[in-house]
C-alpha positions as CSV (number, residue, x, y, z in Angstrom):
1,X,230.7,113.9,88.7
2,X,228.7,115.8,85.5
3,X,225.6,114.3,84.6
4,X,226.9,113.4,81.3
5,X,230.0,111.6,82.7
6,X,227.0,109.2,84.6
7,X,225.3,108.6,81.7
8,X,228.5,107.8,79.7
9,X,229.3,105.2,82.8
10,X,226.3,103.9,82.0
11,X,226.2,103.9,78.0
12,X,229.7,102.2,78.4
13,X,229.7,98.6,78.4
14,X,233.0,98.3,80.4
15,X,231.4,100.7,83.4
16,X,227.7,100.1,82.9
17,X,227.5,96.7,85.6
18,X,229.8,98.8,88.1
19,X,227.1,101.7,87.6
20,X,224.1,99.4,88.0
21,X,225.1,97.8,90.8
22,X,225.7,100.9,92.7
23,X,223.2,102.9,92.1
24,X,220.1,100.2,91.6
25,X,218.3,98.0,93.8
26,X,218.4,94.3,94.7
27,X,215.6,93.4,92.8
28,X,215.9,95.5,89.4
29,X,219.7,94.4,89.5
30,X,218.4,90.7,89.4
31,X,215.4,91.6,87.3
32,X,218.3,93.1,84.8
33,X,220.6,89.9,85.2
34,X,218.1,87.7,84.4
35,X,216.4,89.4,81.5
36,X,220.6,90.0,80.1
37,X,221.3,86.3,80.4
38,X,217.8,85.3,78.3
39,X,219.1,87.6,75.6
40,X,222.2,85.9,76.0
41,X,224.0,89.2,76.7
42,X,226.6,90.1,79.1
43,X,225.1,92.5,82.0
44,X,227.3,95.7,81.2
45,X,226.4,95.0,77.4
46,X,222.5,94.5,78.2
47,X,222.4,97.5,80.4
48,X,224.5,99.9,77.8
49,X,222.6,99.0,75.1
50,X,219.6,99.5,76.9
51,X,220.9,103.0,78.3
52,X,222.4,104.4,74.7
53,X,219.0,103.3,73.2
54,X,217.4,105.7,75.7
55,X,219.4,108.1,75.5
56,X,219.7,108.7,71.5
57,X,215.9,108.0,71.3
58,X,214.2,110.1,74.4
59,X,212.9,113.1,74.1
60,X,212.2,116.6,76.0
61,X,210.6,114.3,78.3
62,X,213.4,112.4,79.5
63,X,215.5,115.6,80.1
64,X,212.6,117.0,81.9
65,X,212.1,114.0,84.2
66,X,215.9,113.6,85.1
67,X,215.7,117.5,85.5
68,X,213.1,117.4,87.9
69,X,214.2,114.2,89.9
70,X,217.5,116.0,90.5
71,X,216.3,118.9,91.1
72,X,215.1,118.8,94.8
73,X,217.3,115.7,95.3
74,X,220.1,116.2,98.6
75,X,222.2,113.6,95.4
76,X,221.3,115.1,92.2
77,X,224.1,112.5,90.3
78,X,222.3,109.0,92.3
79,X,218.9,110.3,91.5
80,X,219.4,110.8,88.3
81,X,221.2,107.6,87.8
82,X,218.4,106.1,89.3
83,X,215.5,107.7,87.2
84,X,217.7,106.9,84.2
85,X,217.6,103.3,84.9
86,X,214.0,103.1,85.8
87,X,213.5,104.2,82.5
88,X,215.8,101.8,80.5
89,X,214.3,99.0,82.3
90,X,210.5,99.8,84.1
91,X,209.0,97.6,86.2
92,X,207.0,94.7,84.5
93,X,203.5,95.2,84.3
94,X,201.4,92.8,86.1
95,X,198.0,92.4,84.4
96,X,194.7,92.9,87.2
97,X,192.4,90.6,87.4
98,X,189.2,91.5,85.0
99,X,186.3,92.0,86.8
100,X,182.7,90.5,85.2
């Protein structure tokens, strides 16, 4: 499968669940269902949205980074899939605790 074809799977709001739950893991598919359902969206719409925002708004730098994941990658497509998601939905930051 093309890289484009991927990220069409997962700019597509009929394919985009499928795509998330194969390619991401336990935890950012829950942290994705849970953060759909208080936006009161439907996964594959949450995660398409998400994806196409990415995709129409990132820059060289996204290219680069999905370049260079896939790059030295034995499954170019899954690691690209993988960084893509990353992107569309990072980790949440967890604040450290100020020292005085």
């Amino acid at each position: 499968m093309m890289l484009g074809d991927m990220l069409a799977e997962l700019a597509n709001e009929a394919t985009a669940e499928r795509a998330l739950a194969t390619f991401a893991d336990a935890t950012a598919l829950a942290r994705v269902q849970a953060e759909a359902q208080v936006h009161g969206a439907a996964v594959g719409a949450y995660v398409a949205t998400a994806v196409r925002h990415l995709l129409d708004h990132g820059g060289e730098e996204l290219w680069l980074d999905l370049i260079g994941h896939m790059s030295g990658s034995p499954q170019p497509g899954a690691a690209a899939m993988l960084a893509i998601l990353a992107r569309a939905f990072p980790n949440p930051v967890r604040p450290t605790p100020r020292r005085q």
